[in-house]
C-alpha positions as a printed NumPy array, in Angstrom:
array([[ 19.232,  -1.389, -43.642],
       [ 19.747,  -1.095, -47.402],
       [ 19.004,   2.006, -49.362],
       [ 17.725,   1.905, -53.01 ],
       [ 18.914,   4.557, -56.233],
       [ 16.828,   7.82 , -56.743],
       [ 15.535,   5.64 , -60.92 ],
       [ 14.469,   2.43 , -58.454],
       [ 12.744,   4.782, -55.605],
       [ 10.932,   6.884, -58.425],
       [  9.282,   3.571, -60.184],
       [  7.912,   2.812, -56.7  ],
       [  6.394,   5.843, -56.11 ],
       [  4.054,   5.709, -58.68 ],
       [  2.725,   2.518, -57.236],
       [  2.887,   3.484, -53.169],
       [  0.595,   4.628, -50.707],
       [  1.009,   7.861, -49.406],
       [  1.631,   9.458, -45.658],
       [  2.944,  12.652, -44.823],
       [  5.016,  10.865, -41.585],
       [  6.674,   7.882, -41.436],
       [  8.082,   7.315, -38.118],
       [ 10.039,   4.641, -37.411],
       [ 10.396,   2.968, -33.707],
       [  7.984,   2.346, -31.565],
       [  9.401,   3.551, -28.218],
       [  8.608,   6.575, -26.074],
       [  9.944,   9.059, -28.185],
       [  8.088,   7.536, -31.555],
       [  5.07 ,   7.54 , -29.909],
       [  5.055,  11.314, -27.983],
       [  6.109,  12.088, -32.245],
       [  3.021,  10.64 , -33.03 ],
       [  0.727,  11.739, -30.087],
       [  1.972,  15.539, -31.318],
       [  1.24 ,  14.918, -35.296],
       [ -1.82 ,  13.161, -34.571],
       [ -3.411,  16.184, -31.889],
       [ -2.037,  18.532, -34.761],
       [ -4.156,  17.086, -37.288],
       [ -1.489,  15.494, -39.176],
       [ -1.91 ,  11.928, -40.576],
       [  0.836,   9.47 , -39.756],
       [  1.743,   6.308, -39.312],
       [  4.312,   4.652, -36.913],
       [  6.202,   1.202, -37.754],
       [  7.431,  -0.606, -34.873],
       [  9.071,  -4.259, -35.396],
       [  8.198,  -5.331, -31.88 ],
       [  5.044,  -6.076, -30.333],
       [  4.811,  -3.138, -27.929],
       [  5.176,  -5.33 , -24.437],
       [  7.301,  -3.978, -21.717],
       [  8.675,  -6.543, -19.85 ],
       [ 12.065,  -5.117, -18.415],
       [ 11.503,  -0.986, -18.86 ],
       [ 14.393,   1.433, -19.25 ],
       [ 12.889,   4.402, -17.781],
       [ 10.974,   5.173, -14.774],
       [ 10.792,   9.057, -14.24 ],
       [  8.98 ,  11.782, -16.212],
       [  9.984,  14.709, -15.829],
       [  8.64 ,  18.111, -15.594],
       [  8.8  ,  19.462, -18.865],
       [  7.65 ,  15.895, -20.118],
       [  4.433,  16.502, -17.505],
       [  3.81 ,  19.688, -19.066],
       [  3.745,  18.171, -22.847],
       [  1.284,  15.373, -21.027],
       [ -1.094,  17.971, -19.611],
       [ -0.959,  19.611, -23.131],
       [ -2.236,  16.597, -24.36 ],
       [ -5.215,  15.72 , -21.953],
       [ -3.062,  12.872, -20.688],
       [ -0.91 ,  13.973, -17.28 ],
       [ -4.051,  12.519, -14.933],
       [ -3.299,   9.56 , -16.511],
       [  0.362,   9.915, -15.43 ],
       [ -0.341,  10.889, -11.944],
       [ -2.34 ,   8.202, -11.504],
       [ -0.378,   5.093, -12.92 ],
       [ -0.536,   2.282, -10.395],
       [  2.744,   3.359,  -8.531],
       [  1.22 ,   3.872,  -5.372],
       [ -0.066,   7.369,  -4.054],
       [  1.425,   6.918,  -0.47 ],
       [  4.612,   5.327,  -1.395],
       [  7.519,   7.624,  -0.141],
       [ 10.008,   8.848,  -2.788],
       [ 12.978,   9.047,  -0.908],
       [ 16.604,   8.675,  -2.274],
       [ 18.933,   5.921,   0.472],
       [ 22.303,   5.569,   0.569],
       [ 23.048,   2.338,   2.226],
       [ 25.972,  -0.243,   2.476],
       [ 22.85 ,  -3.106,   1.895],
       [ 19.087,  -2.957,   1.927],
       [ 19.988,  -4.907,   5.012],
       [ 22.935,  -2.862,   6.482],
       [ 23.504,   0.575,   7.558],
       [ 22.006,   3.44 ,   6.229],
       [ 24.012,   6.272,   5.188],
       [ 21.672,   9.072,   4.078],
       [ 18.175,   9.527,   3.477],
       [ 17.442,  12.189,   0.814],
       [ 13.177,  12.799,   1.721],
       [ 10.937,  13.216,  -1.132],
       [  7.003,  12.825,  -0.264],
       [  4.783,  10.611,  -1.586],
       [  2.711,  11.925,  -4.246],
       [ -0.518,  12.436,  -2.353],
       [  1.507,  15.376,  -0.526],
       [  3.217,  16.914,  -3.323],
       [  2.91 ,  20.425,  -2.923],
       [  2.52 ,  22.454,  -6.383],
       [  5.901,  24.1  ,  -7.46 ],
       [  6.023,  27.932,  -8.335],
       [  7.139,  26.915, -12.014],
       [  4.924,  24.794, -13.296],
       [  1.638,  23.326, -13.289],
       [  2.343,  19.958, -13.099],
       [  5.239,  17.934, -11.082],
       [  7.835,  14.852, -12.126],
       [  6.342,  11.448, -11.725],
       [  7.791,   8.172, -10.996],
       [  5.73 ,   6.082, -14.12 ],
       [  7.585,   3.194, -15.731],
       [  7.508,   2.666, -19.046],
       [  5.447,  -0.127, -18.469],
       [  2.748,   2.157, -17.93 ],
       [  3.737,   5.268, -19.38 ],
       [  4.044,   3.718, -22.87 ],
       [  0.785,   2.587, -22.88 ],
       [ -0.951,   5.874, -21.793],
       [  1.124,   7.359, -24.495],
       [ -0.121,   4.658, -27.48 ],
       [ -3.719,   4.868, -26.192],
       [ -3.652,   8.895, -26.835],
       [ -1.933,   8.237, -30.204],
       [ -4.345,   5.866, -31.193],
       [ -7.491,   8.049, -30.294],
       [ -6.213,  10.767, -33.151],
       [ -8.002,  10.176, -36.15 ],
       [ -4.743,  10.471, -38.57 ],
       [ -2.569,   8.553, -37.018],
       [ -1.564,   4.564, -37.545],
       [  0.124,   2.346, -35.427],
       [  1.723,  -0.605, -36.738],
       [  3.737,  -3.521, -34.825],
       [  5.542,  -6.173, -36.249],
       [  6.549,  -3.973, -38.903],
       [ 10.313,  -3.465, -39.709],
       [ 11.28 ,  -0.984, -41.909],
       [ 13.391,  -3.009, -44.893],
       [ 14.901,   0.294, -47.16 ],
       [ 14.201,   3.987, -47.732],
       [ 15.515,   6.245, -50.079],
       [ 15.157,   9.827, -50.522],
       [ 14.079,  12.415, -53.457],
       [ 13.671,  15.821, -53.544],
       [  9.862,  14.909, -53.401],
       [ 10.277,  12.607, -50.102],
       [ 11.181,   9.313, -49.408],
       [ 10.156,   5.72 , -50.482],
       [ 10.348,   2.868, -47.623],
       [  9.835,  -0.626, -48.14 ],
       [  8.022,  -2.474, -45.173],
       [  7.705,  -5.815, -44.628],
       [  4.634,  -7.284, -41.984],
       [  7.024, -10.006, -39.815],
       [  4.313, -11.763, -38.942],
       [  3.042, -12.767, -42.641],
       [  6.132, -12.01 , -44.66 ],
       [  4.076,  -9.485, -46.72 ],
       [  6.195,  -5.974, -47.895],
       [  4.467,  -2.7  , -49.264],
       [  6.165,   0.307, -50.236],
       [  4.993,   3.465, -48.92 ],
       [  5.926,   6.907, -49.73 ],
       [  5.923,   9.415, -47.023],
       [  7.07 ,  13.3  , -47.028],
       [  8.945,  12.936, -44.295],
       [ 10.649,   9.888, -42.423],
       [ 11.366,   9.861, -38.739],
       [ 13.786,   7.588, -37.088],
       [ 12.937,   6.89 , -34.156],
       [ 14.665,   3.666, -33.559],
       [ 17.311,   3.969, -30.843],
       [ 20.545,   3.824, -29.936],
       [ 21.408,   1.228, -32.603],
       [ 19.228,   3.009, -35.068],
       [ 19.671,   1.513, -39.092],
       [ 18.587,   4.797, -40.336],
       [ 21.244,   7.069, -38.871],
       [ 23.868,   4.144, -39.927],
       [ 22.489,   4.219, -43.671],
       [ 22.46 ,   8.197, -43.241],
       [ 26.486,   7.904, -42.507],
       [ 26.087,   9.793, -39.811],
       [ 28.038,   9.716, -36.936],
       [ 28.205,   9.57 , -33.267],
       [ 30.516,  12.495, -31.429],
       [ 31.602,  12.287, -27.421],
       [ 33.617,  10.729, -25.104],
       [ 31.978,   7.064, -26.112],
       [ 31.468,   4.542, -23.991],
       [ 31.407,   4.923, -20.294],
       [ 30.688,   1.242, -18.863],
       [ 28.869,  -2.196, -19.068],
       [ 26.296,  -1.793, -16.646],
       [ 24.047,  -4.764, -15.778],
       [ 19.866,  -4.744, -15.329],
       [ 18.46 ,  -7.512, -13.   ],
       [ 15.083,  -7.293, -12.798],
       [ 12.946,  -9.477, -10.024],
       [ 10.496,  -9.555,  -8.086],
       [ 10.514,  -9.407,  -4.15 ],
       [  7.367,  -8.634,  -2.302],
       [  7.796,  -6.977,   0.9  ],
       [ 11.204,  -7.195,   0.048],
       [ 11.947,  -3.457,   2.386],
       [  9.762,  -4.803,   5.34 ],
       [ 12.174,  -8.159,   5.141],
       [ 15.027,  -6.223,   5.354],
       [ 13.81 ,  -3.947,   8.313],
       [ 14.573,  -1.112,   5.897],
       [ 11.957,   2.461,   5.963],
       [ 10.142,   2.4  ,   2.186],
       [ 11.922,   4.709,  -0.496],
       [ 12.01 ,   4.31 ,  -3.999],
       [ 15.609,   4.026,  -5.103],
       [ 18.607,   2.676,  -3.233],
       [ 22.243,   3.514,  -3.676],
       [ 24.817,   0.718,  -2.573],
       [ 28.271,   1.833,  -1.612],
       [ 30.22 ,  -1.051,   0.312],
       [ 33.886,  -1.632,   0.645],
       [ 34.125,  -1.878,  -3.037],
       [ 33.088,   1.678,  -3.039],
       [ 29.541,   2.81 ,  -5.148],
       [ 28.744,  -0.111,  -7.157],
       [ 24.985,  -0.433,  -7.653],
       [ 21.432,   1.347,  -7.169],
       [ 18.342,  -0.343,  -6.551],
       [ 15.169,   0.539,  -7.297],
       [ 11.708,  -0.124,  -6.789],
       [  9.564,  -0.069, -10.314],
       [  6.459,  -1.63 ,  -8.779],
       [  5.853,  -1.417,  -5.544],
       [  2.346,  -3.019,  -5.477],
       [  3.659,  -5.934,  -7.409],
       [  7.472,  -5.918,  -5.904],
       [  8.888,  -5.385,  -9.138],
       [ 12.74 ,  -4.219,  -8.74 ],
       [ 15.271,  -2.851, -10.366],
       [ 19.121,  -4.069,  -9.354],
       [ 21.769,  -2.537, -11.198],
       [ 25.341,  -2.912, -11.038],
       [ 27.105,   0.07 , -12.428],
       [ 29.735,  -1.806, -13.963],
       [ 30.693,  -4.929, -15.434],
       [ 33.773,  -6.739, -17.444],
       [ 31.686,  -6.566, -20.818],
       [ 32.378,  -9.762, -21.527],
       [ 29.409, -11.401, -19.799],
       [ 26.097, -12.915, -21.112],
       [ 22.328, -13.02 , -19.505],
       [ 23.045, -16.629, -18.992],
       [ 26.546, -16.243, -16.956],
       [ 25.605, -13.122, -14.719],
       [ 26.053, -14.613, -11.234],
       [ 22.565, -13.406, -10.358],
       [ 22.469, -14.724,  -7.   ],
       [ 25.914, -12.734,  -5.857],
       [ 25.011,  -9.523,  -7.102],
       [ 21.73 ,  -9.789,  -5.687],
       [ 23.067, -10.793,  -2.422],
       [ 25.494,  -8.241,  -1.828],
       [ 22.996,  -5.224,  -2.647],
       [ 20.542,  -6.808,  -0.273],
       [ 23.29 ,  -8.3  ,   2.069],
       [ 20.878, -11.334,   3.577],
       [ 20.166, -13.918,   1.671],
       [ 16.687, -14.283,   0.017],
       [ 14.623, -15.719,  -2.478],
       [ 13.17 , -13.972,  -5.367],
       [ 11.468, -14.406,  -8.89 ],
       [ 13.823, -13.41 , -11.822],
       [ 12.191, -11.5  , -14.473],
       [ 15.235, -11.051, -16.2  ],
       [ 18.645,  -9.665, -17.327],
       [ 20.2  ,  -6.956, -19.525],
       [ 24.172,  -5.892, -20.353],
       [ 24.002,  -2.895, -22.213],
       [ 26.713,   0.517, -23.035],
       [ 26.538,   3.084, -21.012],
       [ 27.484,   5.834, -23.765],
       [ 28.147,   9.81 , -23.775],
       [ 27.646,  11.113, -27.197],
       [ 25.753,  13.047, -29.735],
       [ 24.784,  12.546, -33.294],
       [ 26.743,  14.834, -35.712],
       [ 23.766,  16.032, -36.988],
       [ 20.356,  15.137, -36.359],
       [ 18.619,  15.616, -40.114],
       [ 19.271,  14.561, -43.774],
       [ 17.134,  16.451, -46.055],
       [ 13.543,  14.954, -45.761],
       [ 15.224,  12.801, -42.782],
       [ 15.091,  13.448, -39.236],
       [ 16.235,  11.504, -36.045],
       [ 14.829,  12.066, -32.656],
       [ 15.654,  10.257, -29.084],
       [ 18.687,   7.984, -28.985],
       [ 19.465,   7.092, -32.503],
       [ 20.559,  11.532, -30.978],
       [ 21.992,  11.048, -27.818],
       [ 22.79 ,   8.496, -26.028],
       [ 23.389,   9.216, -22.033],
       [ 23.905,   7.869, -18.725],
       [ 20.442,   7.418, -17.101],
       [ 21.781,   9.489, -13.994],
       [ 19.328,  12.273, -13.709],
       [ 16.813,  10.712, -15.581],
       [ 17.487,  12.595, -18.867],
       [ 17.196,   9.979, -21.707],
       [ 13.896,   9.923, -22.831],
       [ 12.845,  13.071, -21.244],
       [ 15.164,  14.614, -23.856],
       [ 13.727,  12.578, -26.408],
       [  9.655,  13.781, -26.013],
       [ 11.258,  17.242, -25.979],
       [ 12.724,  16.365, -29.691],
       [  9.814,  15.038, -30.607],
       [  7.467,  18.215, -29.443],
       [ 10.191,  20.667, -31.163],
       [ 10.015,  18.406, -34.373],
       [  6.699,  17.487, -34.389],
       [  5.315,  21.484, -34.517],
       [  7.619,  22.216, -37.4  ],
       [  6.605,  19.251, -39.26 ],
       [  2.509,  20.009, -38.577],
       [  3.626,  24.021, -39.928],
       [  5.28 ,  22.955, -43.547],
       [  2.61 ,  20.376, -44.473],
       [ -0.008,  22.574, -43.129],
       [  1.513,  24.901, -45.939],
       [  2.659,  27.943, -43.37 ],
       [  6.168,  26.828, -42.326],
       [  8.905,  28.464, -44.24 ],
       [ 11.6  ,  26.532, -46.254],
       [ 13.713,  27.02 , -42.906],
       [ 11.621,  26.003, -40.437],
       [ 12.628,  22.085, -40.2  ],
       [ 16.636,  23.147, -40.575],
       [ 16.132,  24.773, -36.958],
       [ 15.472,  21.379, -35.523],
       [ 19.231,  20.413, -35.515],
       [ 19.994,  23.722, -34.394],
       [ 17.376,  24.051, -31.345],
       [ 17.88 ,  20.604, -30.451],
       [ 21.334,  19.448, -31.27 ],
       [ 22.851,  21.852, -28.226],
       [ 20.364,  20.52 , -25.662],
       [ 21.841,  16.983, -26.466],
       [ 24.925,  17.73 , -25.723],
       [ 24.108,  19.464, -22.547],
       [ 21.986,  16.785, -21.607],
       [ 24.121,  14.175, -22.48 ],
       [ 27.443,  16.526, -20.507],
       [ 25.195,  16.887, -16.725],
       [ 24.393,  12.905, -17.245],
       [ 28.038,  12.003, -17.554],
       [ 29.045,  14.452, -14.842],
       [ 26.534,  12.666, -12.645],
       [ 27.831,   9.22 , -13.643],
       [ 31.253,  10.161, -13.245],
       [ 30.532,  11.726,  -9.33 ],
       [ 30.   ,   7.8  ,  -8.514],
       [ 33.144,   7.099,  -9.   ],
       [ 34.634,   9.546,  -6.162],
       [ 33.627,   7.163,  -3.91 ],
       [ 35.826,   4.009,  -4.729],
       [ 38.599,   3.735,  -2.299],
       [ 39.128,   4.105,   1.399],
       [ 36.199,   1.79 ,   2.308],
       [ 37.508,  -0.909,   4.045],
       [ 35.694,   0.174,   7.62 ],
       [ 32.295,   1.226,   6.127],
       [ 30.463,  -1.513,   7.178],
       [ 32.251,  -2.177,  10.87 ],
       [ 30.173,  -1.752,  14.007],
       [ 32.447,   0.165,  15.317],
       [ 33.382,   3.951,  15.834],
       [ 35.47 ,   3.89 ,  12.919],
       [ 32.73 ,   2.676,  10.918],
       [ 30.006,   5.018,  12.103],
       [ 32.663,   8.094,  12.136],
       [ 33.507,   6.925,   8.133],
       [ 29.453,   6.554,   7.526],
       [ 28.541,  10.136,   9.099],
       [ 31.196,  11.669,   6.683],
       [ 30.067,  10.094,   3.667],
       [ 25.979,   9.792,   3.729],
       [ 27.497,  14.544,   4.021],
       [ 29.118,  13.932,   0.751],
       [ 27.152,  11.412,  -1.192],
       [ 24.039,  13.334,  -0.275],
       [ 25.476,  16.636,  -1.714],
       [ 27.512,  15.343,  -4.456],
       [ 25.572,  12.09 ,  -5.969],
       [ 22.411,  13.174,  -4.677],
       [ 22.681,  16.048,  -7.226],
       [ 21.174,  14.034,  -9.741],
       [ 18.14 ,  13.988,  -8.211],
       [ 18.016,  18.1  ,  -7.648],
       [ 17.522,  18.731, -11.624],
       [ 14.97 ,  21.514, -11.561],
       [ 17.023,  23.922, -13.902],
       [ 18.148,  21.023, -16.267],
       [ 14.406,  19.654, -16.532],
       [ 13.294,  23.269, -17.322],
       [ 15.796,  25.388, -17.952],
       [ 17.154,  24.296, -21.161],
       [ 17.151,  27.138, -23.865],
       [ 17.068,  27.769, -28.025],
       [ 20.564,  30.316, -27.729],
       [ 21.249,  31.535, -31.479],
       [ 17.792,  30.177, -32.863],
       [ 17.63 ,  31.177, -36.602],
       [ 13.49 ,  31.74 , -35.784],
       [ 13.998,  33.35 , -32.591],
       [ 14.417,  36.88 , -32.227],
       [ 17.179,  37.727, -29.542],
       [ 16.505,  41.309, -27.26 ],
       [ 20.307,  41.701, -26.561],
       [ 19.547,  40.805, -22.842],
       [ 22.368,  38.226, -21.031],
       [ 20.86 ,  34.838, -20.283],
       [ 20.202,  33.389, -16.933],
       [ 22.518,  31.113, -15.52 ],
       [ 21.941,  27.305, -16.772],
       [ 22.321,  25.936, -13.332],
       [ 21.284,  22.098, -13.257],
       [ 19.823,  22.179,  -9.637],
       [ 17.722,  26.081,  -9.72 ],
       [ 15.705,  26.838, -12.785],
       [ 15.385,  30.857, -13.543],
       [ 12.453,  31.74 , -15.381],
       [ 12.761,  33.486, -17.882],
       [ 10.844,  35.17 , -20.972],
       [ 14.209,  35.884, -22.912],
       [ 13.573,  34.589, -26.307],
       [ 14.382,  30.974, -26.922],
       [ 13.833,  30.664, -23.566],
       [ 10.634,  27.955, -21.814],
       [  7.807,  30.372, -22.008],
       [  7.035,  31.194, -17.948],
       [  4.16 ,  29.215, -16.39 ],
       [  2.292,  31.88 , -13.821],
       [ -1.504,  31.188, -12.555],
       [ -4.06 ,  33.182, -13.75 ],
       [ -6.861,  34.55 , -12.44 ],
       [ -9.672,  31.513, -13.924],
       [ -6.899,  29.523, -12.481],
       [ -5.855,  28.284, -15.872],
       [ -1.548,  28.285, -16.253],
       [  0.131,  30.438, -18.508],
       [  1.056,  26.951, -20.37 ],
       [ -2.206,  26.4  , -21.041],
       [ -2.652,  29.16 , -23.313],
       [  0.215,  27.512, -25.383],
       [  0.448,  24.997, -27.87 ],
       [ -1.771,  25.333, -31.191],
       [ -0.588,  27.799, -32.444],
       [  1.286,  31.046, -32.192],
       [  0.699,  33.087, -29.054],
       [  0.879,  36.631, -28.799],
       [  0.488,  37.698, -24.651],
       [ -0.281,  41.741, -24.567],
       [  0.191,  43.049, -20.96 ],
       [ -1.266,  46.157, -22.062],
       [ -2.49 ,  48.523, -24.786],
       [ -0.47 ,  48.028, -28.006],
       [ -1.548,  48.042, -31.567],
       [ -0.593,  44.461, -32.797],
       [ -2.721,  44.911, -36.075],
       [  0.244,  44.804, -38.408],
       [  1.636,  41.401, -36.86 ],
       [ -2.075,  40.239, -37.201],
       [ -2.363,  41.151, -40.396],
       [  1.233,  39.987, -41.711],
       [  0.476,  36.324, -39.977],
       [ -3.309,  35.962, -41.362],
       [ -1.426,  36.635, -44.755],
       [  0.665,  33.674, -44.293],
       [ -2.33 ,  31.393, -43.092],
       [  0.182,  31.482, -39.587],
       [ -1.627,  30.668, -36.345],
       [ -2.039,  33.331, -34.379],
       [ -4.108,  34.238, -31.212],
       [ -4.229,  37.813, -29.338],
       [ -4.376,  36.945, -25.696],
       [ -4.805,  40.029, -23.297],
       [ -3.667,  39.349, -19.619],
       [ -4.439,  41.759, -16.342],
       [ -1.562,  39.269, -14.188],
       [  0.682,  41.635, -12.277],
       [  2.304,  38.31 , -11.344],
       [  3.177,  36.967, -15.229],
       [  3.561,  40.399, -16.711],
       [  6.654,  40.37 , -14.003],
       [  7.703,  37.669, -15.074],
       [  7.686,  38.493, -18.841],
       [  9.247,  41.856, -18.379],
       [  7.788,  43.338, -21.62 ],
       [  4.379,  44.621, -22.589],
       [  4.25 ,  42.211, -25.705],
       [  5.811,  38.335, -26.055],
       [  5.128,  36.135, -28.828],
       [  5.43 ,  32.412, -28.125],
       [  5.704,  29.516, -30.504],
       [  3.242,  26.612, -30.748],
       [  5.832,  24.553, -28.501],
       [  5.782,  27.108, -25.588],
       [  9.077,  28.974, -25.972],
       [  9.442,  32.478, -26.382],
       [ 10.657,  33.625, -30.128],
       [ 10.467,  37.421, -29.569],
       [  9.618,  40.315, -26.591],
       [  9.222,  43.831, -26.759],
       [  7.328,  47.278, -25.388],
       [  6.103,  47.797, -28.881],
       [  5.841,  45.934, -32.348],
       [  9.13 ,  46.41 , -34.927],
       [  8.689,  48.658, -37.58 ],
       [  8.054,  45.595, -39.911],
       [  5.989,  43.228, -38.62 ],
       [  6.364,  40.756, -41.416],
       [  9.165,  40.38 , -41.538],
       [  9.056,  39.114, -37.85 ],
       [  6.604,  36.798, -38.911],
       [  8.629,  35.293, -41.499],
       [ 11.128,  34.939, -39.494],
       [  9.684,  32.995, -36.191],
       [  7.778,  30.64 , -39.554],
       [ 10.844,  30.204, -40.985],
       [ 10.435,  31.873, -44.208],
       [ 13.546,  34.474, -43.478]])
């Protein structure tokens, strides 16, 4: 990635198209950044140098949070109803094979009996990116503003105090353009050339492992093996934890094999495919390859996540252990916080702060994302030694089985009990949140708290038309009254500033609980910025502040 001088980048201008966004990568995380502008009204476009197939996805869970940005959208049926079958049981195994013994069974229904949970609207769903990606592009594409363009790489930027200047180049035809765009967005993973150009650097503990993807497919494969459907598989042997497996598509026998750990030193072409895939399934069997991936597993955190007009979002961020399914659920939620702040300044109401809070906000929830994943990761490795009778018929093999399916259940199968860390992530010390001097709730991975301390998710509660409380969230400002109070001064102060901001009066015994004050004003991205019984004595200058103007 090569950067050009401020004399070079100005000459260009004067030729170059214009677009307030640039975002750069394709993935996930580009696209939810694009899906947000785009329903915002924003015009942007999106440059992604592959061709958008998924052959061999890297995520298969959305979470809840991510649900709730997807119902915001119009788009979480869509999710729901991906082609990973209704009635296929969830469940979590522990086994010493598909084929062996069976250790533990951690039950999770199908999705046909999901029941509704008390926090949210909306519930995880298993959707591979092979689906979910799509869904994602389609929505992106219906917005009027925004562009999607493939087989684009992004050649140089450079910034100004007016924006930045990228040169693009089609891969297809050879043909380059400069653009200039207000802001640019990298978007482009772990490897990401704009956070290298940027000098910025990666923080943590580094590199955790050489893990190994197998993907194949296997009809029936579960029936074969005389093994009850679930959806992912842990294999612990007398070589203690060494691989999951997982079902991706069931109605196709797509699967997922991966061996948590490798030398490093191995290519696609010398994985012995055919012993890895027999010891996880511990029979031997034939099956299509689809194919193979060696990648880094890696625990750490950009040192900042912004350079002037330049933001990074996703893992170009963080980069984390998949366990717990945090990776690019943590991305869409830097994409929503990003993509609101962006819509506010070029919509000509966001203060000069505003975009500085996205490193703030989101920089702590990376590295407590990025933390619980390596904690998870590093569980599997209490279960390496002392093996050698786990898969003997014999009482010494069942007695060794009964004790560990106990412990791998409770101390594995926490990464799959992630309520609190899928919604209870929080904005402490926001510079546009107002804090009310009350202690937080605990952050407690497994049990989410809700909570309407500011910074805080704002609480979803049904209301009477059987809308959520989310629902009323997302365009702009919300002010909830539970109550008579005279909110004309706050009105008054944000219609000065051309701020967003709804008046919503609510008769819910049930949410004004769960608010604990008579007034809460929540930001276009659903978290609370300030609470109270009645307005401050000057109401603009809490409106500058939540905008960013303080």
């Amino acid at each position: 990635m090569n950067t050009v001088t401020n004399s070079q980048a100005s000459s260009a201008v004067r030729d170059a198209r214009n677009v307030p966004v640039l975002i750069v990568g394709g993935g996930p995380v580009g696209l939810a950044l694009a899906a947000e502008l785009g329903w915002r009204g924003i015009r942007c476009e999106l440059v992604e140098q592959g061709d958008g197939a998924i052959t061999t996805p890297k995520m298969n869970e959305v979470n809840t949070r991510t649900m709730e940005f997807c119902r915001r959208w119009g788009v979480a049926d869509a999710v729901r109803h991906c082609p990973f079958p209704d009635d296929h049981p969830l469940d979590v195994v522990f086994v010493t094979s598909l084929a062996g013994h069976e250790l533990a069974r951690m039950r999770r229904p199908p999705r046909a009996q999901q029941q509704a949970d008390r926090h949210s609207p909306v519930r995880p769903q298993i959707c591979s990116q092979i689906w979910f990606d799509p869904i994602l592009r389609a929505f992106a594409q219906a917005q009027p503003g925004v562009t999607l363009r493939h087989r684009t790489r992004l050649e140089s930027f450079a910034e100004s105090s007016g924006g930045v200047t990228a040169e693009l180049r089609d891969l297809d035809g050879g043909k380059r353009e400069t653009i200039h765009a207000d802001y640019l967005v990298g978007c482009d993973g772990a490897t990401s050339a704009i956070r290298d150009a940027l000098g910025i650097g990666l923080g943590g503990e580094g590199v955790l492992g050489h893990p190994l993807h197998l993907f194949f497919r296997a009809p029936d494969l579960l029936a074969r093996c005389g093994r009850e459907p679930g959806v992912f598989f842990l294999a612990i042997d007398r070589g203690g934890l060494w691989a999951n497996i997982r079902v991706i598509d069931p109605a196709n026998g797509l699967w997922r094999l991966m061996a948590l750990e490798s030398d490093g030193k191995q290519t696609p072409d010398s994985v012995d495919r055919a012993a890895l895939l027999l010891r996880a399934v511990g029979r031997p069997i034939d099956v299509e390859w689809r194919g193979v991936s060696i990648w880094k597993r890696r625990s750490v955190v950009a040192e900042r996540y912004a350079h002037g007009r330049i933001f990074l979002a996703g893992d170009a961020v963080h980069q984390l252990s998949p366990t717990g399914a945090l990776g690019m659920n943590t991305g869409i939620g830097d994409a929503v916080d990003l993509g609101w702040k962006l819509a506010a300044v070029l919509a000509g109401w966001g203060g000069p702060n505003l975009l500085a809070s996205y490193d703030s906000e989101r920089r702590p929830i990376g590295v407590r994302n990025v933390g619980m994943a390596t904690e998870f990761y590093l569980a599997h490795g209490e279960f390496a030694g002392g093996m050698a009778a786990i898969e003997d018929d014999n009482e010494a093999g069942r007695a060794l089985r009964r004790r560990l399916g106990d412990s791998l259940a409770r101390d594995v199968g926490r990464m799959f009990r992630t309520a609190g860390l899928q919604l209870g992530y929080r904005y402490e010390s926001s510079p546009i949140c107002v804090a009310d001097g009350t202690p937080p709730v605990a952050d407690d991975p497994e049990t989410f708290m809700a909570s309407a301390r500011p910074g805080s998710r704002a609480p979803h509660a049904w209301l009477g038309d059987g809308r959520s409380m989310l629902d009323l969230f997302g365009r702009g400002f919300v002010l909830l009254r539970f109550g008579d109070a005279d909110t004309a001064a706050l009105e008054e102060a944000a219609a000065a500033r051309k701020m967003p901001l709804a008046i919503v009066d609510l008769d819910e015994p049930e949410a004004a609980a769960l608010y604990e004050r008579r007034l809460a004003l929540v930001r276009p991205d659903g978290h609370v910025a300030w609470r109270g019984d009645a307005m401050p004595a000057a109401a603009d200058a809490l409106i500058d502040r939540v905008r960013g103007a303080a």
